[in-house]
C-alpha positions, 0 to 999 in steps of 0.5 A: 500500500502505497500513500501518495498526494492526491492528483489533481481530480481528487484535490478539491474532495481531500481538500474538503474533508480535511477542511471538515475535519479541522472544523470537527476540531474546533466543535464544541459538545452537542452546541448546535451552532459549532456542527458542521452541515454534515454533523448537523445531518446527522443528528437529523438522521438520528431523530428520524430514526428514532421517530419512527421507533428505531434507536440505533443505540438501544441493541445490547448485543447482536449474533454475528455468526461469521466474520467477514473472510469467513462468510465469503469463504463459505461460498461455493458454488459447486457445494450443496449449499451453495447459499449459505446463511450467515449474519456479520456485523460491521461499520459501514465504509461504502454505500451505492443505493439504487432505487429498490435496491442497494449495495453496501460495503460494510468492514469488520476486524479483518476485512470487508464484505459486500451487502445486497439489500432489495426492497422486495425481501425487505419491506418497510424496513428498506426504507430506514437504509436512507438514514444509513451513513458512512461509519454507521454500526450494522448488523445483516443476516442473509445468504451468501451469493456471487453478483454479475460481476464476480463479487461474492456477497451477503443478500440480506434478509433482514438487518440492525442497525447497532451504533449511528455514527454522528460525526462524518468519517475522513474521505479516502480514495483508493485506485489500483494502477493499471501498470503496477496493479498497485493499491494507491491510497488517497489519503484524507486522513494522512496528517501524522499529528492528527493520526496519532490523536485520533487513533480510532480513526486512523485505525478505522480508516488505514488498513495498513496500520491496523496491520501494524498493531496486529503484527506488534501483538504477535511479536509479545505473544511470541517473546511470551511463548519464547520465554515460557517454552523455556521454563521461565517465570513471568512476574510483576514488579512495582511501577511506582518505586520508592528508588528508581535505578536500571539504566541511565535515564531521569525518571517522572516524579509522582507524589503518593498522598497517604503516604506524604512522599514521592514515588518515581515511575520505573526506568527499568524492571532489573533491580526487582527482577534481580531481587527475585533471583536472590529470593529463588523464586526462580532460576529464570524471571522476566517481565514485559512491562510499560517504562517511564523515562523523562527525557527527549522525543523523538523518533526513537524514544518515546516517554512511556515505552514497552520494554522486556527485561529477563534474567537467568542463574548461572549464565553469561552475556556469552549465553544470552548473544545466542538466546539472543539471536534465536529468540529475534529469528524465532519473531522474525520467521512469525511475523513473515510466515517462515523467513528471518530477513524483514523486508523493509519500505526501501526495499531493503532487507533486514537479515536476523539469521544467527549467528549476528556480528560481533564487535568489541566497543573499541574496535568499532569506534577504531572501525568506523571513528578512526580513533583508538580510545582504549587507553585514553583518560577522560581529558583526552577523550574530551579532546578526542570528542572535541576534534571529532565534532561531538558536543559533550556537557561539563558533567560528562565522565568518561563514559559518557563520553566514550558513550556520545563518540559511538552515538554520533560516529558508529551507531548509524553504521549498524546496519545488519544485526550486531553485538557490540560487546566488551564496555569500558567498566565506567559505561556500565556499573551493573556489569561484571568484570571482564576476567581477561581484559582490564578495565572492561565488563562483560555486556552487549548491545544488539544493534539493528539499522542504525539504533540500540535494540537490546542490552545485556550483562553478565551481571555483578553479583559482587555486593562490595563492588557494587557499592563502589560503582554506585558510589561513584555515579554518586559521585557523577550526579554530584557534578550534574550528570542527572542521568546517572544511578542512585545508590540503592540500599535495599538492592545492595543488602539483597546482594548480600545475602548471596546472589547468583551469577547471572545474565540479563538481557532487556530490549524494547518492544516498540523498537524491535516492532519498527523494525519487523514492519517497517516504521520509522517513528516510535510513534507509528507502533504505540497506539496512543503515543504521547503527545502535547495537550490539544489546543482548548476548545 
């Protein structure tokens, strides 16, 4: 499916619908005098229907018995019954009324389906199809049949009408190239803003997004199934913490009346799910689990996002590269029908077949930077930084820096799957010491056209060693790196009751859906993604 602008014959009607739906924007309740002419149509509709005994919105259920596929595919001319009876249920999207008789396009969760309605088998009732809109809710029973020009559909015998829709629906035209034999859409409702504001419309409207969605709930359920086929527990930690920790990130800050003190929503789950560990609920515990971090917009990073974090006993970053990979070609061949390589909107295709690369972190900054940093102290980086163009801030540590040179110089070059591996310690004060390379930790992070997809440790377990790194991100917020992690006493004294060595491995959810559909913006996977209040009405 193709989006484009309109062509010229189309301009004026697009142009119209837009204009509706910006006044719709500006209506205010059920004020007579803020309606549009369509709005206000309607309504009288509505009245007429309700004057002659009919009120769309008194049915408490209807019996759909198909749903639209499978009515159609019911139809078989060859069969002994060849008119099988069925009752669907859907909105309106198409109405071509002719007299005695009328066609109807009506569209349900997965598709559409033709309706024929004849005054003959009707009566009366024929009558109330003339308050019927685009957008309305109906409920048709009947029997299947094939029209004269091949289309199979629904001959109704009787109908309900299960919802009126008062406010008009966007406009959209489609036309199928003679050369390409190409859908081509002609979008009334293509604003991006308004999309994702009205996403019940968008979804109402665009075919290809409720696609979308679809595709992201297979990809849980399959991260689900990935887990729990493995004998892993799933849990449920706290979204509102006392001490947030888990990542870098600054959190948003709620405040809890009864108890008269603040809370903190969640940056990461790994700090709880690490106190499972040490409890022994389990040897395997994981979580897919809304995240909160108050930080930039854009079209990687969303405020609230979806994120699935999982950690394992007696395990290595080592093991979790290859659990890795065969979990992303295990989503890969669900959300394709059987291939690893996801095809992407400029035709090129992203391959999740294991094994993925592998580069260390300084080897890659070496690669693509042309710069070795693995000896350099933090004034050197700075000026390394410095003749490479990247802006740092005067809190920046070390590893921070180290941090902004593979953001601005690497990440876009990582392309195909692959793990960068072997942090500097001061990068990641959760990680285990690497046992034959000084000053580095075991950890990776998976890499997908051009952008982090998952990280991971061998975890420390050291409960001393721990204190020690917290202390000295301490050390970094005191010189103003928000960002950095806070000292966490509870976690500290689980650790020193014993905790195992272990991996951990966190990625999230709304990223690995854009790339296994295609989407460019974070936005376009959540289905009521953050936005600014809308101007007051």
């Amino acid at each position: 499916m193709t989006i484009h602008t309109p062509p010229t014959e189309h301009a004026e009607e697009i142009k119209d619908a837009l204009r509706h739906n910006a006044e719709a924007e500006l209506s205010v309740g059920a004020n007579p005098d803020a309606l549009t002419d369509q709005e206000r149509e309607r309504r009288s509709s509505l009245e007429e229907l309700r004057k002659l005994g009919v009120d769309p919105f008194a049915q408490t259920s209807f019996d759909r018995t198909h749903l639209s596929f499978e009515a159609m595919a019911l139809f078989d001319e060859n069969a002994p019954d060849a008119h099988p009876t069925v009752s669907v249920a859907g909105r309106i999207m198409g109405i071509r009324r002719m007299g005695k008789a009328s066609f109807i396009h009506i569209q349900d969760e997965y598709g559409k389906i033709q309706l024929y309605f004849k005054t003959n088998d009707l009566g009366e009732r024929y009558d109330l199809l003339r308050f019927l809109d685009l957008g309305d809710i109906v409920g048709v029973s009947g029997f299947m049949f094939r029209t004269r020009t091949g289309e199979v559909t629904l001959h109704a015998t009787s109908f309900e009408i299960l919802a009126k829709a008062i406010r008009p629906l966007p406009v959209v035209k489609e036309e199928t190239d003679p050369l390409t034999g190409e859908t081509i859409r002609y979008a009334a409702f293509s604003d991006k803003e308004l999309r994702y504001r009205q996403r019940y419309v968008d979804l109402i409207v665009n075919a290809e997004i409720r696609k979308t969605f679809r595709t992201r709930a297979k990809i849980i359920s399959t991260i689900r199934r990935y887990f729990d086929s493995r004998g892993y527990l799933e849990v449920e930690t706290p979204v509102l913490q006392p001490i947030y920790g888990g990542a870098y990130a600054r959190p948003f800050v709620t405040h809890h009346n009864a108890l008269n003190f603040d809370l903190f929503l969640r940056i990461a789950d790994e700090l709880y799910l690490k106190r499972l560990i040490v409890g022994g609920l389990a040897e395997g515990v994981y979580e897919i689990a809304k995240d909160f971090r108050n930080e930039g917009m854009d079209k990687n990073h969303s405020p609230e996002f979806t994120m699935a974090e999982i950690y394992v006993a007696y395990k290595d970053y080592e093991w979790m590269m290859t659990f890795t990979e065969e979990m992303l070609a295990e989503i890969a061949r669900e959300v394709t029908g059987g291939s690893t390589q996801v095809s992407q909107p400029d035709t090129s295709v992203l391959n999740f077949t294991p094994p993925f690369r592998r580069l260390s972190m300084y080897d890659s900054i070496k690669q693509y930077a042309g710069v070795d940093v693995s000896e350099m102290n933090e004034d050197e980086l700075r000026a390394t930084a410095k003749q490479l163009e990247i802006r740092l801030e005067p809190s920046d540590g070390a590893g921070k820096i180290i941090d902004e040179i593979f953001s601005a110089k690497i990440e876009h070059h990582l392309i195909e799957p692959t793990f960068i591996t072997d942090y500097p310690l001061s990068m990641s004060p959760l990680a285990k010491k690497h046992p034959t390379k000084p000053g580095l930790v075991e950890r990776f992070e998976l890499y997908v056209n051009g952008q982090e997809l998952a990280n991971a440790f061998s975890e420390l377990n050291d409960p001393l060693d721990q204190r020690a790194r917290f202390e000295e991100q301490s050390r970094l917020r005191s010189k103003g790196d928000e960002e950095a992690m806070v000292l966490d006493e509870d976690f500290l004294r689980a650790q020193e009751y014993g905790m195992p060595p272990m991996a951990g491995l966190g990625f999230g959810v709304d990223r690995l859906t854009m790339m296994m559909t295609g989407e460019e913006s974070i936005r376009d996977v959540v289905l009521f993604p953050a936005m600014r209040p809308e101007r007051a009405q």
